[in-house]
matplotlib code that plots the C-alpha trace (Angstrom):
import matplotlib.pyplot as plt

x = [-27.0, -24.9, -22.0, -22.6, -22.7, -18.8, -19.5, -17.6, -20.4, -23.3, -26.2, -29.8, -31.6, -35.8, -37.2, -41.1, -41.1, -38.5, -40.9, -41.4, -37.3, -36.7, -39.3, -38.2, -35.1, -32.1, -28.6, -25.6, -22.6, -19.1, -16.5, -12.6, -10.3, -9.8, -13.1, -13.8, -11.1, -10.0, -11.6, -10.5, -12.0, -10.3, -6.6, -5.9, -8.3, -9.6, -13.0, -13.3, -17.0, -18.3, -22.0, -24.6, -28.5, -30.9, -34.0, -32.7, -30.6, -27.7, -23.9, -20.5, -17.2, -13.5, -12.7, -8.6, -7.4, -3.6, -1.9, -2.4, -5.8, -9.2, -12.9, -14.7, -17.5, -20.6, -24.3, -25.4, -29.3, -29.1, -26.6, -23.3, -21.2, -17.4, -14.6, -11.0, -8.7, -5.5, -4.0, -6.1, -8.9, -10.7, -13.5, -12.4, -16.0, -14.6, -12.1, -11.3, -9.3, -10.0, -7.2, -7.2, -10.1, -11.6, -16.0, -17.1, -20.8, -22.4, -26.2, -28.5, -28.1, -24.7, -22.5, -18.7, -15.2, -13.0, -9.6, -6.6, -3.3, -1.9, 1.6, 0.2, -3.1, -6.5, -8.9, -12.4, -14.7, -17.9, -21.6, -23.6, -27.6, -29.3, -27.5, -24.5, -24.4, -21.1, -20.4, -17.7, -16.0, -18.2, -21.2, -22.8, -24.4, -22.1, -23.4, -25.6, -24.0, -26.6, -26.5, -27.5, -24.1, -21.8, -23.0, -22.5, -18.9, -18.2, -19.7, -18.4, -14.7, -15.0, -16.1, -14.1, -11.0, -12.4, -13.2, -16.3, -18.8, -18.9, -22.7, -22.1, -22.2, -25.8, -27.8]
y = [26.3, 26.3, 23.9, 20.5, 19.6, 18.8, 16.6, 13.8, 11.8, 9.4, 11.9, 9.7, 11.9, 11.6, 9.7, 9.4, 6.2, 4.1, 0.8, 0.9, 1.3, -1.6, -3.9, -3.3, -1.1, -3.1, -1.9, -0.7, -3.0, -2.4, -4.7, -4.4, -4.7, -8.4, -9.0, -9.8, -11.5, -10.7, -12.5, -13.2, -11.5, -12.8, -13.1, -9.6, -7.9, -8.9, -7.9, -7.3, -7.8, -4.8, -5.2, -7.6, -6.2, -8.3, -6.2, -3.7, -5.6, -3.7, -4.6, -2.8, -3.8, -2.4, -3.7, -4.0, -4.0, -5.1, -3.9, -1.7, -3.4, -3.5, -4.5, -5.2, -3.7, -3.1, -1.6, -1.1, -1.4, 0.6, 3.8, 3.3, 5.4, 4.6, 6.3, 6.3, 4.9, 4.5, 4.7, 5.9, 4.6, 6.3, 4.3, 3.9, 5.9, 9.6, 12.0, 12.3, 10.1, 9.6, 9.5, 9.0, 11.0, 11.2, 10.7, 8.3, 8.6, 6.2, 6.7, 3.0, 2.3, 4.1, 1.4, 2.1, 0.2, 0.4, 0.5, 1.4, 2.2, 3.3, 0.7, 0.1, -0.7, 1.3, 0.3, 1.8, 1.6, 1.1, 1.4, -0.5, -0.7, -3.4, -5.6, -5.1, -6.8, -8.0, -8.1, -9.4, -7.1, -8.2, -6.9, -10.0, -10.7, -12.6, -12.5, -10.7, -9.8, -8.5, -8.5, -12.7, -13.3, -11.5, -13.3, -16.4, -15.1, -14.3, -17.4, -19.7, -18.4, -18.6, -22.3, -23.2, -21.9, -22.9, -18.8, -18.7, -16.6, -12.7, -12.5, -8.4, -8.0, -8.8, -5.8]
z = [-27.9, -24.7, -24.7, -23.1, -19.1, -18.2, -15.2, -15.0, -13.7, -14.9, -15.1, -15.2, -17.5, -16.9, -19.7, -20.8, -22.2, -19.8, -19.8, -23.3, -24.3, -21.2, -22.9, -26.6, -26.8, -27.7, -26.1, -28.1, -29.3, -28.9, -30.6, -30.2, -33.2, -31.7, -31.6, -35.3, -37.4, -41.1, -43.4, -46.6, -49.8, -52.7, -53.5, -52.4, -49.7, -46.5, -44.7, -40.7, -39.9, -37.5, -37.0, -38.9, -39.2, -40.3, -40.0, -42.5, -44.4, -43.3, -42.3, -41.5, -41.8, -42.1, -46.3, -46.9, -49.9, -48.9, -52.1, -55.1, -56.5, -57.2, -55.9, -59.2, -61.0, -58.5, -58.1, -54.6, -53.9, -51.3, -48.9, -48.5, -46.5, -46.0, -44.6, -45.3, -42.5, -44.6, -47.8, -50.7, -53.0, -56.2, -58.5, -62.1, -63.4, -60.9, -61.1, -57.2, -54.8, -51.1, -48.7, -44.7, -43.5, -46.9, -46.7, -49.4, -49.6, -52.6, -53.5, -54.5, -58.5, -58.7, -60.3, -60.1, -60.1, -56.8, -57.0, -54.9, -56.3, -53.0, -52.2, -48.7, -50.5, -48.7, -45.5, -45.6, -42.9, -44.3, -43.0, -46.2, -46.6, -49.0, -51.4, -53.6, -57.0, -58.5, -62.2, -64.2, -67.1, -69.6, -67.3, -66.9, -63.7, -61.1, -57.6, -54.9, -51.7, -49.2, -45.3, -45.2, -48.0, -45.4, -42.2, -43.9, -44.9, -41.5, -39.5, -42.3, -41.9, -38.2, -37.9, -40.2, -38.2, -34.9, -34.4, -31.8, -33.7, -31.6, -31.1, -30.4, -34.2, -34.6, -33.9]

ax = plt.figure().add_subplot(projection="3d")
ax.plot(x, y, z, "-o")
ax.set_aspect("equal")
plt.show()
């Protein structure tokens, strides 16, 4: 492989199937750290909605934990993958700790216990596929949180602080 073209320039590369990706393709989002606002997740941990799918039930988000805590005992349905931004996270059911930097990549049926015990508390960026299921220390069955539960958490926040809803983070 040779390295890529340096040009500082917009280069229109030739492209089979222009019509097609004009009549169907859909463009790329961007949103700015102001763009989304944090939204509260229980006593201790905030969520900053990044990008809402609906075709595959899929969603993003920045998750803050704001102080040594913990996101209880949960089975995804589906990928996650999640970086570490800041501070430092482990699950209860592992032996390893992720700090900034650290890939966090979660397989569907794996059911695991988040904690951070980091003073600064942890943010994870995470890119999440199908639901999540929450469940309380007894392991009974408490909720479903899929990509329709975290729109709702976002546009229900934002109306009711007078936030206009960012249509950039439906893709």
């Amino acid at each position: 492989m040779t390295a890529p073209g340096s040009a500082y320039k917009i280069v229109n590369v030739p492209e089979l199937y222009a019509d097609e990706i004009q009549r169907y393709g859909v463009e790329g989002k961007f949103v700015s750290d102001e763009d989304s606002p944090w939204v509260p997740f229980g006593d201790n941990a905030a969520i900053k909605h990044l990008a809402f799918d609906v075709r595959n039930n899929t969603f993003s988000n920045i998750l803050w934990i704001k102080s040594p805590g913990v996101i209880g005992t949960h089975k995804h349905r589906g990928t996650v993958v999640m970086l570490c931004l800041e501070g430092s996270v482990r699950y209860l059911e592992y032996d390893w700790v992720a700090g900034p930097g650290g890939f966090i990549y979660e397989t569907p049926g794996q059911t695991h216990t988040l904690v951070t015990d980091h003073p600064d508390g942890v943010k994870l960026f995470g890119w999440l596929n199908g639901a999540i299921e929450f469940y309380d220390e007894d392991a009974n069955f408490l909720e479903t949180c899929d990509v329709w539960w975290y729109i709702n958490h976002y546009e229900s926040y934002c109306r009711e602080h007078g936030i206009p809803i960012n249509k950039e983070l439906y893709i």
